[in-house]
N, C-alpha and C positions, 0 to 999 in steps of 0.2 A: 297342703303341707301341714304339717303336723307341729307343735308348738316346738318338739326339741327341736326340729329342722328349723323352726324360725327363730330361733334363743342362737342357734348357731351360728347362722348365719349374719346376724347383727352381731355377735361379738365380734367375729372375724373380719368383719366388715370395718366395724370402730376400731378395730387395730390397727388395719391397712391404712386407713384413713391417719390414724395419728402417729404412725409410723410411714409413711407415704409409700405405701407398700400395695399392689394389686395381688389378688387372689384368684388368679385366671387358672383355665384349665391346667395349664404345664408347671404353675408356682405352685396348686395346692396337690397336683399329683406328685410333685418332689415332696413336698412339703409332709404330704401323707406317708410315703414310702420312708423318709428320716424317722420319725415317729415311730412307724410299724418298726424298724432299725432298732429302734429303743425300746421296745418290745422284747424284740428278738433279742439281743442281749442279755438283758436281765434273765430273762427264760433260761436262756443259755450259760450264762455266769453260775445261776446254779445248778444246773446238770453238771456242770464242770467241777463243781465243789469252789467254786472262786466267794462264796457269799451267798447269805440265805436271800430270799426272795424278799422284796421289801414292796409287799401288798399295798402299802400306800402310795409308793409309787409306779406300780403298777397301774393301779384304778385310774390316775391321771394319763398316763399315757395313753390306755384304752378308750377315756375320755375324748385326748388331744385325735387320735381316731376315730373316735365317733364326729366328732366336729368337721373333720375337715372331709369324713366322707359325706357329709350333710352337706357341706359347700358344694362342692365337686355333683351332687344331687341336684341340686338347683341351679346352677352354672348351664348344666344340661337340662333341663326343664324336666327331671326327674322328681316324684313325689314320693318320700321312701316309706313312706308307711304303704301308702297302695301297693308299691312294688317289693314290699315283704308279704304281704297279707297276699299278693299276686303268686307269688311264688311259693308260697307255702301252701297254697291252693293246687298246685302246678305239684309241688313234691307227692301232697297225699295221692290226688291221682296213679301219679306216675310209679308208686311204690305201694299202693295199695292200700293205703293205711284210713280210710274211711271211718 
């Protein structure tokens, strides 16, 4: 595991904990998809013309996504640095790009 996936996973971990809250598969795959929700929004708020895009809160959001796909990583005995460097190994292959 890689240090973000381990910074993340202790956070989320000390919240559950002091909020008496588990972080199990089906809490952080909700929990992610609200977030990604909040993404979506914003994005969309301003295609809409509802409001300019407020990049600072964006970067948290993307953040709050990156975290809890790191949990959701290790939950499943998932390593995501291997399984990006895996798959971007997999990409160039598969598209040529050597």
């Amino acid at each position: 595991m890689n240090e973000i996936q381990i910074k993340s996973n202790e956070i989320v971990d000390r919240i559950d904990k002091k909020m008496k809250g588990v972080h199990d598969n089906d809490t952080t795959m909700i929990h992610l998809m609200e977030e990604i929700g909040e993404i979506s929004r914003q994005i969309y708020n301003q295609k809409m013309g509802r409001g300019a895009l407020d990049k600072e809160n964006l970067a948290e959001e993307i953040a709050d996504v990156s975290m809890l796909l790191n949990k959701l990583a290790t939950l499943n005995g998932v390593d995501v640095e291997k399984a990006v460097d895996d798959k971007i190994k997999l990409l160039k292959e598969r598209h040529n790009l050597q």
